[in-house]
Biopython code that builds the backbone (N, CA, C, O; Angstrom):
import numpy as np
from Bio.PDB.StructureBuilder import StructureBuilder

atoms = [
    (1, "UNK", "N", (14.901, 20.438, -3.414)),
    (1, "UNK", "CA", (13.995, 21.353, -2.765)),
    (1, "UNK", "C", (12.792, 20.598, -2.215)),
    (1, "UNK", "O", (12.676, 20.143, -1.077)),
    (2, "UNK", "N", (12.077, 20.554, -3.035)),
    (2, "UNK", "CA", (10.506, 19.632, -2.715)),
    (2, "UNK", "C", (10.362, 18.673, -3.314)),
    (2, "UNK", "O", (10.273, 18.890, -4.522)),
    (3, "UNK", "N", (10.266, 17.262, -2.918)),
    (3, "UNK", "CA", (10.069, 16.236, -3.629)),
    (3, "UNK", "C", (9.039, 15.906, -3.270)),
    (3, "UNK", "O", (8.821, 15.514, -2.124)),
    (4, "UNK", "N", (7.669, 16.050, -4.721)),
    (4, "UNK", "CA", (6.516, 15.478, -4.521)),
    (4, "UNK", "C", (6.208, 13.901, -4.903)),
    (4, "UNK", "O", (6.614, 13.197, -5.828)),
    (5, "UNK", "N", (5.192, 13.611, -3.642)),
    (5, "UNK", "CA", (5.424, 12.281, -3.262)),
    (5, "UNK", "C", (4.014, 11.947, -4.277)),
    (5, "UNK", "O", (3.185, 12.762, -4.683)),
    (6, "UNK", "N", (4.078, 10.377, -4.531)),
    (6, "UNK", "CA", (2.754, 10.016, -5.412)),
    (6, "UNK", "C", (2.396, 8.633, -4.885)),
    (6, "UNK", "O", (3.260, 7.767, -4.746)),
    (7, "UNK", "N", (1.227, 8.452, -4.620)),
    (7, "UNK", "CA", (1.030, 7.186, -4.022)),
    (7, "UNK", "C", (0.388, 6.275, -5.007)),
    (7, "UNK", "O", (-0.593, 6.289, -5.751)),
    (8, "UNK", "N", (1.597, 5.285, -4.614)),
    (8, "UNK", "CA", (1.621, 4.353, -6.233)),
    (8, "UNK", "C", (1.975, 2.329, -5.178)),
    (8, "UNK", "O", (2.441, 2.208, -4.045)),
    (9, "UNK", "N", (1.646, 1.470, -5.882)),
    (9, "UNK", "CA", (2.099, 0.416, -5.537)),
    (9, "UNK", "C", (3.509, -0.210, -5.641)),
    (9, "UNK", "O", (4.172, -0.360, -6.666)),
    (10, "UNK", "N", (3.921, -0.637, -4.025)),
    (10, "UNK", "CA", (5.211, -1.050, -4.697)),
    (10, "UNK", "C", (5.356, -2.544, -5.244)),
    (10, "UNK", "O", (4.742, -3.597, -5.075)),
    (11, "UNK", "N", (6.682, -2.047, -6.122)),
    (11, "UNK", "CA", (6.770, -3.404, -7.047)),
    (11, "UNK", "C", (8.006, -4.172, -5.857)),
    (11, "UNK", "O", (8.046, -5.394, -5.713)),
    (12, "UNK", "N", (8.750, -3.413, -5.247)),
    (12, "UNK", "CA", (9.719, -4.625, -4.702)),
    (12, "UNK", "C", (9.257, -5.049, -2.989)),
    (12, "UNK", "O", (9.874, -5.927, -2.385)),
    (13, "UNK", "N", (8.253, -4.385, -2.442)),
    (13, "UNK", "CA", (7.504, -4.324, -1.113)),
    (13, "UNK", "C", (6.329, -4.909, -1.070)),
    (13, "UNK", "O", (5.317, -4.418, -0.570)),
    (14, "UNK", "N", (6.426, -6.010, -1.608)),
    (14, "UNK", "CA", (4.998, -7.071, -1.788)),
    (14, "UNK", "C", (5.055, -8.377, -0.978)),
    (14, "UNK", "O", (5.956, -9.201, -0.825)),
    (15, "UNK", "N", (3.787, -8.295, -0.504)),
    (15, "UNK", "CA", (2.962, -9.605, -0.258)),
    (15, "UNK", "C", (2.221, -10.037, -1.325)),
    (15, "UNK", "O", (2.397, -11.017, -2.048)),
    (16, "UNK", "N", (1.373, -9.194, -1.341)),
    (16, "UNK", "CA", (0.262, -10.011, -2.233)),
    (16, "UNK", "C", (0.053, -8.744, -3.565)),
    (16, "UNK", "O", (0.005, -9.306, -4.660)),
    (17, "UNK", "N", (-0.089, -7.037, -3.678)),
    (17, "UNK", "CA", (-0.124, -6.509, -4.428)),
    (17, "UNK", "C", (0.653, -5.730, -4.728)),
    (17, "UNK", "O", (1.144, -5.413, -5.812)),
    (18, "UNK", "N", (0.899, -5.094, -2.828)),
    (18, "UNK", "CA", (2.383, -4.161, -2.994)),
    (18, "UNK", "C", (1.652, -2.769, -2.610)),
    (18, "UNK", "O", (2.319, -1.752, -2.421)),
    (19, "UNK", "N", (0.089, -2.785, -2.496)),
    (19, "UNK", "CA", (-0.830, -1.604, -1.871)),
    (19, "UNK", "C", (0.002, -1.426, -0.536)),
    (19, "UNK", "O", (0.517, -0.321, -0.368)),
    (20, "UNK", "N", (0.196, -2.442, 0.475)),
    (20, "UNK", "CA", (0.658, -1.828, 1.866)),
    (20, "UNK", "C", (2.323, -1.419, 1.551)),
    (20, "UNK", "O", (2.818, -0.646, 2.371)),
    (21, "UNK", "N", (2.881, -1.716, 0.837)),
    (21, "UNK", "CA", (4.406, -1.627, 0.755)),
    (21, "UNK", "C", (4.330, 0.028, 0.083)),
    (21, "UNK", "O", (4.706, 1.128, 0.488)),
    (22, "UNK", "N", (3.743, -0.394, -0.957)),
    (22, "UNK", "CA", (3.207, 1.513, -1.352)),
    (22, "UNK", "C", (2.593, 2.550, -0.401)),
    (22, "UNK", "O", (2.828, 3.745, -0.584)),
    (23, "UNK", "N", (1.921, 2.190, 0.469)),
    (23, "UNK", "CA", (1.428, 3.169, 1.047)),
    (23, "UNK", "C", (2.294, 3.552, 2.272)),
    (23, "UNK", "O", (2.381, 4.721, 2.649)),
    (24, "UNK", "N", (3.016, 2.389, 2.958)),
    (24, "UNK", "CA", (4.150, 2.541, 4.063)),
    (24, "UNK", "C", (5.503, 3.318, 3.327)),
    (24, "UNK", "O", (6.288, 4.031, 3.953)),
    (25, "UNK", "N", (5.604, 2.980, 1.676)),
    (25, "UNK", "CA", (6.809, 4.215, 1.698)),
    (25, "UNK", "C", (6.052, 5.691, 1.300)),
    (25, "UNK", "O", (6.777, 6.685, 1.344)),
    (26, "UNK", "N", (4.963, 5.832, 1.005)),
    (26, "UNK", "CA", (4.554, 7.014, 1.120)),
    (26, "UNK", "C", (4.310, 8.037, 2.238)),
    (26, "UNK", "O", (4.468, 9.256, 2.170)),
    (27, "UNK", "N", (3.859, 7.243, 3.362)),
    (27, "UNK", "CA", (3.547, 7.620, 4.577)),
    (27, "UNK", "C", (5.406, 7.598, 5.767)),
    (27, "UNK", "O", (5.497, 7.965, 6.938)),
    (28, "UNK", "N", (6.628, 7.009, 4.806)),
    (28, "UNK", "CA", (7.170, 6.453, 5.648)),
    (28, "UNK", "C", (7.189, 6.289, 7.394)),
    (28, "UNK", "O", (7.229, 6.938, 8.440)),
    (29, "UNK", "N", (7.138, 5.144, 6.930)),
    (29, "UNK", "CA", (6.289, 3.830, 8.063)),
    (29, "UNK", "C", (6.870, 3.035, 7.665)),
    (29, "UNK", "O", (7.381, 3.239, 6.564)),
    (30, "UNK", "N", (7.140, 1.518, 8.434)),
    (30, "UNK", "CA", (7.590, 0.379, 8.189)),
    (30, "UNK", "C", (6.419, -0.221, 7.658)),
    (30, "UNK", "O", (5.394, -0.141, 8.334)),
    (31, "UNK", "N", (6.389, -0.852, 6.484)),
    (31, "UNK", "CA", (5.345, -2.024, 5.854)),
    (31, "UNK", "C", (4.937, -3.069, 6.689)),
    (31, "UNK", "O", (3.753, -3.404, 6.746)),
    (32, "UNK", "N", (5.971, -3.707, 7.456)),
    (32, "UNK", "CA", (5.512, -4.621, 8.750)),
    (32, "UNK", "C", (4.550, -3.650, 9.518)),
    (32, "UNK", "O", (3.368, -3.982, 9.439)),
    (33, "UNK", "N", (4.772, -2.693, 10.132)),
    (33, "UNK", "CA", (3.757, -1.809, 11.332)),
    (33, "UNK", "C", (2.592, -1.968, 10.424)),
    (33, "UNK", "O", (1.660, -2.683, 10.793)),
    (34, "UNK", "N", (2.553, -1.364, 9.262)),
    (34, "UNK", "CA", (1.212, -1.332, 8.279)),
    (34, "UNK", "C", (0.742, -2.805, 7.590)),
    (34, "UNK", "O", (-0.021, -2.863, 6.627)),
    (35, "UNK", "N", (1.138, -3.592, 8.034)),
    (35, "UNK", "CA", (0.559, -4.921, 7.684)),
    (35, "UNK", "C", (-0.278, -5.868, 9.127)),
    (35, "UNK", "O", (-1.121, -6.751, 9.284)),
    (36, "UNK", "N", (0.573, -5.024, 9.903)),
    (36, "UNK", "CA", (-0.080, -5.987, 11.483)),
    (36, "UNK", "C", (-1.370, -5.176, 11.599)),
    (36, "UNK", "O", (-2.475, -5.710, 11.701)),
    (37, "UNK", "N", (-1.204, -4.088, 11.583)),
    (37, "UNK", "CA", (-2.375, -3.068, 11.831)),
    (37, "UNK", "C", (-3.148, -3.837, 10.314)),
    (37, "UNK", "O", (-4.232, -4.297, 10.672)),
    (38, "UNK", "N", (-3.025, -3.974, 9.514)),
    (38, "UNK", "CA", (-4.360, -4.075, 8.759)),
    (38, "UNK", "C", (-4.851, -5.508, 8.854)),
    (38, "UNK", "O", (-6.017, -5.595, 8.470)),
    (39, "UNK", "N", (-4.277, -6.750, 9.279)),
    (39, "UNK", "CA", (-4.551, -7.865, 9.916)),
    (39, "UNK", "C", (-5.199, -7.519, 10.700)),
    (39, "UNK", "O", (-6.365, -7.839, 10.470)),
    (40, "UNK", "N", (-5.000, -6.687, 12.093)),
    (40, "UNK", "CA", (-6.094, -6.481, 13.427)),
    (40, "UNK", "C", (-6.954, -5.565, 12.865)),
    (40, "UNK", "O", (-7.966, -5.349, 13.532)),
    (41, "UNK", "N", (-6.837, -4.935, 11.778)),
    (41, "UNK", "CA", (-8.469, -4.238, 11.432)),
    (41, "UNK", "C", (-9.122, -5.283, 10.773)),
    (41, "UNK", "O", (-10.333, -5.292, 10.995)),
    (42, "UNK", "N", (-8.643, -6.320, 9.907)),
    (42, "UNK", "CA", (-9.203, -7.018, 8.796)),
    (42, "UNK", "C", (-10.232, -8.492, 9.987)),
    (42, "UNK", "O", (-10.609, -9.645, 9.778)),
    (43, "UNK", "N", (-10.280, -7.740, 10.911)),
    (43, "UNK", "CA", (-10.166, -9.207, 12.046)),
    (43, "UNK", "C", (-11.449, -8.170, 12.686)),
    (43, "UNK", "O", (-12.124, -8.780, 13.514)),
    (44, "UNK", "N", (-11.732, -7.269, 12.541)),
    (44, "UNK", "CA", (-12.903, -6.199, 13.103)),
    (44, "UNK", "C", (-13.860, -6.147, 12.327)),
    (44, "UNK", "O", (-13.359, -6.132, 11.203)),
    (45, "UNK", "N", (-15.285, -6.096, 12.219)),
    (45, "UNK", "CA", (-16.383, -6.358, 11.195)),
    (45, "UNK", "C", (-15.868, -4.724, 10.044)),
    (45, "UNK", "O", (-15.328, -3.746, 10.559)),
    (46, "UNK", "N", (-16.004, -4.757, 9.411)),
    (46, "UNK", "CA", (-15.808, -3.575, 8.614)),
    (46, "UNK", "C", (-15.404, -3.771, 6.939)),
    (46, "UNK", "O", (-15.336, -4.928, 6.522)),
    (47, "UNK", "N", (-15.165, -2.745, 6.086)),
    (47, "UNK", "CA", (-14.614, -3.177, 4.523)),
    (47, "UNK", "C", (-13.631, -2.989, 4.146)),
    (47, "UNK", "O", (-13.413, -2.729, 2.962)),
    (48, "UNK", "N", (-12.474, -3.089, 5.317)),
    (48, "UNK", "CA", (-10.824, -2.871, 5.270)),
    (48, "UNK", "C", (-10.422, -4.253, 3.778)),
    (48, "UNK", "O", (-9.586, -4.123, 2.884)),
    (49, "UNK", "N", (-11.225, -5.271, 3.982)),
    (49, "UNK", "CA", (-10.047, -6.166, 2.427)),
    (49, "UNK", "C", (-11.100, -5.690, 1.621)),
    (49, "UNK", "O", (-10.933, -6.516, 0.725)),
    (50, "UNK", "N", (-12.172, -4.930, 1.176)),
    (50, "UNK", "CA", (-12.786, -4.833, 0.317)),
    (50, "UNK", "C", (-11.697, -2.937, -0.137)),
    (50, "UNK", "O", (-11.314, -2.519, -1.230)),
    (51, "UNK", "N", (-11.603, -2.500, 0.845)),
    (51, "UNK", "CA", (-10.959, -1.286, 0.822)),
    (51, "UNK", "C", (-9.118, -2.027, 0.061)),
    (51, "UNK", "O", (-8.403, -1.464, -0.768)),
    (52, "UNK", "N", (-8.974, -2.824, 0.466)),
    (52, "UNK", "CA", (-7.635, -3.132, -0.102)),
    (52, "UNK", "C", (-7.765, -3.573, -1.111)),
    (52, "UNK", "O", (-6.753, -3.447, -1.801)),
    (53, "UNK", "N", (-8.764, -4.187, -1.691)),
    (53, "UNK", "CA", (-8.909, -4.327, -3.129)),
    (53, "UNK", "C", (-9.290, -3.669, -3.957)),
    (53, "UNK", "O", (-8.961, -3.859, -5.128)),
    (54, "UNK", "N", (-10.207, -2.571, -3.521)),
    (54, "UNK", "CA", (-9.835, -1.753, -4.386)),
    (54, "UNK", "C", (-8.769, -0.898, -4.468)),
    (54, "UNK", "O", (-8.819, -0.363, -5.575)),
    (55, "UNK", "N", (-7.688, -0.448, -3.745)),
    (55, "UNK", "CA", (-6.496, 0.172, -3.791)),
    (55, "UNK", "C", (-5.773, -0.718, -4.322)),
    (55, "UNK", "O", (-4.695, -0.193, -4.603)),
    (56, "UNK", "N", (-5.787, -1.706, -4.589)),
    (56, "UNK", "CA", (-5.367, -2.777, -5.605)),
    (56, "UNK", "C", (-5.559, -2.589, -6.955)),
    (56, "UNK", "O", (-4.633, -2.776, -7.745)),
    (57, "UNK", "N", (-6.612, -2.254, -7.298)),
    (57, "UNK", "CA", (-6.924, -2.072, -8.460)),
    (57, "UNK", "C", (-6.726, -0.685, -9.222)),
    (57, "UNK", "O", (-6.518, -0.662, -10.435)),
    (58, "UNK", "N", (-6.802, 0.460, -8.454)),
    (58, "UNK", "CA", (-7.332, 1.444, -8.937)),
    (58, "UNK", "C", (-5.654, 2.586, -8.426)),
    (58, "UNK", "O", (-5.593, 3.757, -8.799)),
    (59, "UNK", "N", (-4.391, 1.870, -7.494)),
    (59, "UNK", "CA", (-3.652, 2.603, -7.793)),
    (59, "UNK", "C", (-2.431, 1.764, -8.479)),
    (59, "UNK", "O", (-2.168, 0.564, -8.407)),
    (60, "UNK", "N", (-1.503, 3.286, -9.467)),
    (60, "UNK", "CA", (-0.806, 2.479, -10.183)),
    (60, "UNK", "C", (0.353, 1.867, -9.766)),
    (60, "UNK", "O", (0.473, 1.732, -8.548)),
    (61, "UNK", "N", (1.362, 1.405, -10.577)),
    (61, "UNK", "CA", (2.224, 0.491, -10.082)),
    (61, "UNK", "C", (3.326, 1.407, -10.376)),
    (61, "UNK", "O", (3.507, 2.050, -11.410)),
    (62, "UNK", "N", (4.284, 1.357, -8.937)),
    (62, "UNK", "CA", (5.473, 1.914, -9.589)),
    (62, "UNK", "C", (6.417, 1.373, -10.625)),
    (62, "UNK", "O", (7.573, 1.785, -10.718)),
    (63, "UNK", "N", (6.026, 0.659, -11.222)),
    (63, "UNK", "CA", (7.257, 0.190, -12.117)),
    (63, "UNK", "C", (6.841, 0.673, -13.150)),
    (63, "UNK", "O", (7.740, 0.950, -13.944)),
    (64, "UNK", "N", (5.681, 0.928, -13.526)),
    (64, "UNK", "CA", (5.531, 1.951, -15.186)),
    (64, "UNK", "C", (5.964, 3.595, -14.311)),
    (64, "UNK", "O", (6.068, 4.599, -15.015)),
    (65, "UNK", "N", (6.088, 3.653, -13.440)),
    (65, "UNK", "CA", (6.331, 5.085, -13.228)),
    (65, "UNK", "C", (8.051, 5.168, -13.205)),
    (65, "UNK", "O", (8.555, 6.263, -13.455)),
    (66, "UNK", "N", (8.722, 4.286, -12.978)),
    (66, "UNK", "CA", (10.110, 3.970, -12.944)),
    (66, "UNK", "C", (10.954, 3.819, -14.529)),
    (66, "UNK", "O", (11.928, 4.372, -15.040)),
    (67, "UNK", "N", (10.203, 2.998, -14.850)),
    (67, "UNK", "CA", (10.594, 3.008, -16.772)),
    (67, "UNK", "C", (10.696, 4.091, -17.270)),
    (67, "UNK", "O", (10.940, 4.198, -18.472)),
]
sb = StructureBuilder()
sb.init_structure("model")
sb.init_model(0)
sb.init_chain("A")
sb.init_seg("    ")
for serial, (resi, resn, name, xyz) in enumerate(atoms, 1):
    if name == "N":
        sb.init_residue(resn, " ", resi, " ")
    sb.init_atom(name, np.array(xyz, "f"), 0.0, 1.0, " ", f" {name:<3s}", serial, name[0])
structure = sb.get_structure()
């Protein structure tokens, strides 16, 4: 019926934390589209890697949600 979605980090869609791999299957989106785009924002004065670190930190990981 309804499958509610939870935005969590992925464990097998990583570069570096797995925040963009998590948020591209939440949004489904390709993780590549959502990684170029946050390179050309991260390249614009603003707090896009300060914003990725904390979504680093503060969302969880899917693999305790998978266990």
């Amino acid at each position: 019926m309804y499958e509610k979605k939870e935005l969590r980090r992925s464990s097998t869609d990583k570069m570096l934390f797995g925040v963009l791999g998590g948020l591209a299957e939440y949004m489904n989106v390709s993780s590549s589209l959502l990684r170029i785009l946050f390179v050309l924002f991260s390249l614009l004065p603003g707090p896009s890697v300060i914003f990725y670190i904390i979504f680093a930190v503060l969302m969880p990981s899917d693999r305790a949600y998978r266990a």
